[in-house]
C-alpha positions as CSV (number, residue, x, y, z in Angstrom):
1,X,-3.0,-3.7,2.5
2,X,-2.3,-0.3,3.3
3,X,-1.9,1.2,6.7
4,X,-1.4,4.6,8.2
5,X,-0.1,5.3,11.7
6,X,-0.3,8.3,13.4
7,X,1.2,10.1,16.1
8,X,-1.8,12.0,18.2
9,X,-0.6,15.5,19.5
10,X,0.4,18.2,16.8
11,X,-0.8,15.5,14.1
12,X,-4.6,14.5,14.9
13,X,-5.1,17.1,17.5
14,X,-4.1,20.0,19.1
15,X,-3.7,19.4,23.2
16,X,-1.0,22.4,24.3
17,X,-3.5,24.7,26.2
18,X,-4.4,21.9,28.4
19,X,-1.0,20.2,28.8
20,X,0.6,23.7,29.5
21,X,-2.5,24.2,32.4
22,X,-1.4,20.8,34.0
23,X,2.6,21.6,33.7
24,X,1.5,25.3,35.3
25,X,-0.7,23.6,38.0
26,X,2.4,21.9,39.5
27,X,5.0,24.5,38.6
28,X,2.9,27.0,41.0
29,X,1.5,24.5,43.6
30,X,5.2,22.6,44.1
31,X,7.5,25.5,43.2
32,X,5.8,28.3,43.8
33,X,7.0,29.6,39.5
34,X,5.8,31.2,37.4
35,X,3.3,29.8,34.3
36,X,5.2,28.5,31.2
37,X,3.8,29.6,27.3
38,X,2.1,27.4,25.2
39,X,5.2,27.9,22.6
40,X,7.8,27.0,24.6
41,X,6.0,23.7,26.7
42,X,4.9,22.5,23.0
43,X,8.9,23.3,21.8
44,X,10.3,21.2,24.8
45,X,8.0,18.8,24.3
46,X,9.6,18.3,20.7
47,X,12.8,18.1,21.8
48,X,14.9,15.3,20.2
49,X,17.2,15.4,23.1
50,X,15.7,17.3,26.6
51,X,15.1,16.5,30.3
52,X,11.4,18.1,30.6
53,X,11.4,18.0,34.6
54,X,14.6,20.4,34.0
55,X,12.9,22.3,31.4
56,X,9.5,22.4,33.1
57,X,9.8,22.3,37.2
58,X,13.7,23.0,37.5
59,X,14.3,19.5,39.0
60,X,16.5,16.9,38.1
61,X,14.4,13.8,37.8
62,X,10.6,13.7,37.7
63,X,9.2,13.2,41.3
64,X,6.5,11.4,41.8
65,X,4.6,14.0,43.6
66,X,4.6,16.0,40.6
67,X,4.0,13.0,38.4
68,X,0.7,12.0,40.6
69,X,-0.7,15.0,40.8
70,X,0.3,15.9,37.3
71,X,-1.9,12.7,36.4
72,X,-5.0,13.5,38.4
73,X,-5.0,17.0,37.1
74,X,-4.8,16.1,33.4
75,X,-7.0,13.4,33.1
76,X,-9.7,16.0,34.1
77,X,-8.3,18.8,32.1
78,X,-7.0,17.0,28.6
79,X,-10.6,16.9,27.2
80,X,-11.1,20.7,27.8
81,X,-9.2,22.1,25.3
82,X,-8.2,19.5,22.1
83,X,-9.5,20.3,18.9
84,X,-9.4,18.1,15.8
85,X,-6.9,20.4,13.3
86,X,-9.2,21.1,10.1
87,X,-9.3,18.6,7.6
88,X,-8.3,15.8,9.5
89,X,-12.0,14.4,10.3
90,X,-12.6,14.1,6.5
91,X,-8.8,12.9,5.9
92,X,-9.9,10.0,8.3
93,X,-13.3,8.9,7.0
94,X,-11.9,8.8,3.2
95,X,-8.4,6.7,4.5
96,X,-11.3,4.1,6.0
97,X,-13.8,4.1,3.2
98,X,-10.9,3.1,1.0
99,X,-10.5,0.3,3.9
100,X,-7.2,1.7,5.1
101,X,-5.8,0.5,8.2
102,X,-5.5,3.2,10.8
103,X,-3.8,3.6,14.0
104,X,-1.9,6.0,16.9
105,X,1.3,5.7,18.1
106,X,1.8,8.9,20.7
107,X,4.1,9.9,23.3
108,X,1.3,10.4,25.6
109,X,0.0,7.8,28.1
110,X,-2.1,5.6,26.3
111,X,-5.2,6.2,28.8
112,X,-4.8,9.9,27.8
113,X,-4.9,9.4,24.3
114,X,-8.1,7.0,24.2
115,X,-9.9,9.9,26.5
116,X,-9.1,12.2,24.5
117,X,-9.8,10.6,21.4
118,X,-12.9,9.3,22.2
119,X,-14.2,13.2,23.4
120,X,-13.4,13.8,20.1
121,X,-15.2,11.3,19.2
122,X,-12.4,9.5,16.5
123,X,-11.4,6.9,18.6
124,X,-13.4,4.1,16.8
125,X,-11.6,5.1,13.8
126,X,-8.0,3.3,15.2
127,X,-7.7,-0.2,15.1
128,X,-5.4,0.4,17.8
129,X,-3.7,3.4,20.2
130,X,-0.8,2.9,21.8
131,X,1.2,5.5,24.4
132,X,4.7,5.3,25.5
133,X,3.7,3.2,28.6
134,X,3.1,0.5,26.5
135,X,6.6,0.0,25.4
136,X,10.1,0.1,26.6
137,X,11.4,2.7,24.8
138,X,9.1,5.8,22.9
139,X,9.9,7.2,19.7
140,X,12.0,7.6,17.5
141,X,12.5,4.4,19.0
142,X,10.2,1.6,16.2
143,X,8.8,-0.5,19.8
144,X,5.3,1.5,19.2
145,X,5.3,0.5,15.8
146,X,6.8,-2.7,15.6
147,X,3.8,-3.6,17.8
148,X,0.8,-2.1,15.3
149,X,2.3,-3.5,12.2
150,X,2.6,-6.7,13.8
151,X,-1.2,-6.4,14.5
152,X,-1.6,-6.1,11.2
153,X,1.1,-8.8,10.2
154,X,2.5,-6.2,8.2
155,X,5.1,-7.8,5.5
156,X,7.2,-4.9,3.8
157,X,7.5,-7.0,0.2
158,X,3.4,-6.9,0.2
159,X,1.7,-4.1,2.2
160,X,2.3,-0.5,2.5
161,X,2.8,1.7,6.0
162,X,2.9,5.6,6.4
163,X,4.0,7.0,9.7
164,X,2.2,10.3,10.2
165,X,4.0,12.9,12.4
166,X,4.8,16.8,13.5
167,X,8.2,16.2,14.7
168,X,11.6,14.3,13.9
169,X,11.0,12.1,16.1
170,X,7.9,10.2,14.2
171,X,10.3,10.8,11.2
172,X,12.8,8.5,13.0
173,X,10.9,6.0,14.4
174,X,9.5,5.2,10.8
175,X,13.0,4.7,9.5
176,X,13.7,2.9,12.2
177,X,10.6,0.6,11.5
178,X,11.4,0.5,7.6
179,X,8.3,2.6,6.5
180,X,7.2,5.1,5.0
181,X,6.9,8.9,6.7
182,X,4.8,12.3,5.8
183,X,5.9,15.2,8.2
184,X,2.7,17.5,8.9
185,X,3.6,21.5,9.0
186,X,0.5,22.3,11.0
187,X,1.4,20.7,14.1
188,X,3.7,21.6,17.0
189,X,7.2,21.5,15.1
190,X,6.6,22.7,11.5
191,X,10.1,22.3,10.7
192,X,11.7,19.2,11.0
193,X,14.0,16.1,9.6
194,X,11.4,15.3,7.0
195,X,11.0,12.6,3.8
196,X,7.7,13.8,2.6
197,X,6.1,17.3,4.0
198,X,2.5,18.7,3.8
199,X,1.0,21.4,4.6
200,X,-2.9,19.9,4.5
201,X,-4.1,16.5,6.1
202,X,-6.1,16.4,2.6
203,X,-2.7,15.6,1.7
204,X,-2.5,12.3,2.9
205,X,-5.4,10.9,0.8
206,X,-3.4,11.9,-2.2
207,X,0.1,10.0,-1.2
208,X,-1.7,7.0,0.2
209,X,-4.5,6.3,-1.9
């Protein structure tokens, strides 16, 4: 058995004009700032280490105005935007014809990452998607997947296991869960702590198959 996990924003998909429209829609209704780039809310976001309320609304600690309204906003505006990065559709549909196991393990909130995923109309391809609400601790921590491979009842002497990712933090979290990793250029951080990097998703067929 061979599976591939992968993380979802600046790996499958590119989401940073819509996040960056939610962040700006409470950094001018709340604080009365000024918009945030693309660049540097999709660099903050990558942060190993960062406190994005700091980064992004000048506060402390993430207040739950900001995270309600935040949450209403995006769940409307994250399926205006995302496009699928090219090659990744055809990536996919070889890695299942070759009866690959596929799933997505994202920092996002998992109820973003289906809606999104299904708008692009992949989502059927993922055994299963899971968002950092559905675990204790999010990547680099292994929690996320821990929890797929043990769908899959993943033993390490018999199967193989890729962890797909843009930044060092997917990189980490498949050390940390003893697998494999393939750091993707074209996404949000395309430099990074890195095992295996590519440039193409056409890539991936190569190394796993």
């Amino acid at each position: 058995m061979k599976i591939v996990i992968f993380d979802m924003d600046g790996t499958l998909l590119d989401s940073k004009t819509d996040i960056t429209i939610s962040i700006n829609h409470i950094r001018h209704l709340h604080y009365n700032l000024t918009p945030l780039s693309e660049e540097f809310v999709v660099k903050a976001i990558n942060m190993e280490e960062r406190n994005l309320p700091k980064l992004f609304y000048g506060t402390d600690t993430y207040h739950d105005k900001d995270k309600k309204v935040f949450e209403v906003h995006y769940a409307t505006q994250c399926v205006q935007n995302p496009y699928l990065y090219d090659g990744i559709l055809e990536m996919l549909n070889k890695l299942k014809d070759a009866d690959v196991k596929l799933s997505v393990a994202t920092n996002a909130p998992t109820k973003f990452a289906f809606r999104m995923l299904e708008h692009l109309e992949v989502a059927d391809m993922f055994d299963m998607i899971i968002g950092a609400d559905k675990v204790k601790v999010s990547k680099p921590d292994p929690q996320m997947l821990n929890i797929i491979l043990d769908s899959y009842n993943f033993k390490i002497d018999k199967h193989q296991a890729w962890m797909v990712g843009d930044s060092s933090k997917d990189i980490m979290g498949a050390k940390n869960a003893g697998i494999n990793s393939i750091f993707a250029t074209w996404g949000f951080s395309p430099n990074g702590e890195h095992h295996t990097l590519i440039n193409h998703p056409k890539e991936i067929i190569d190394i796993v198959l």
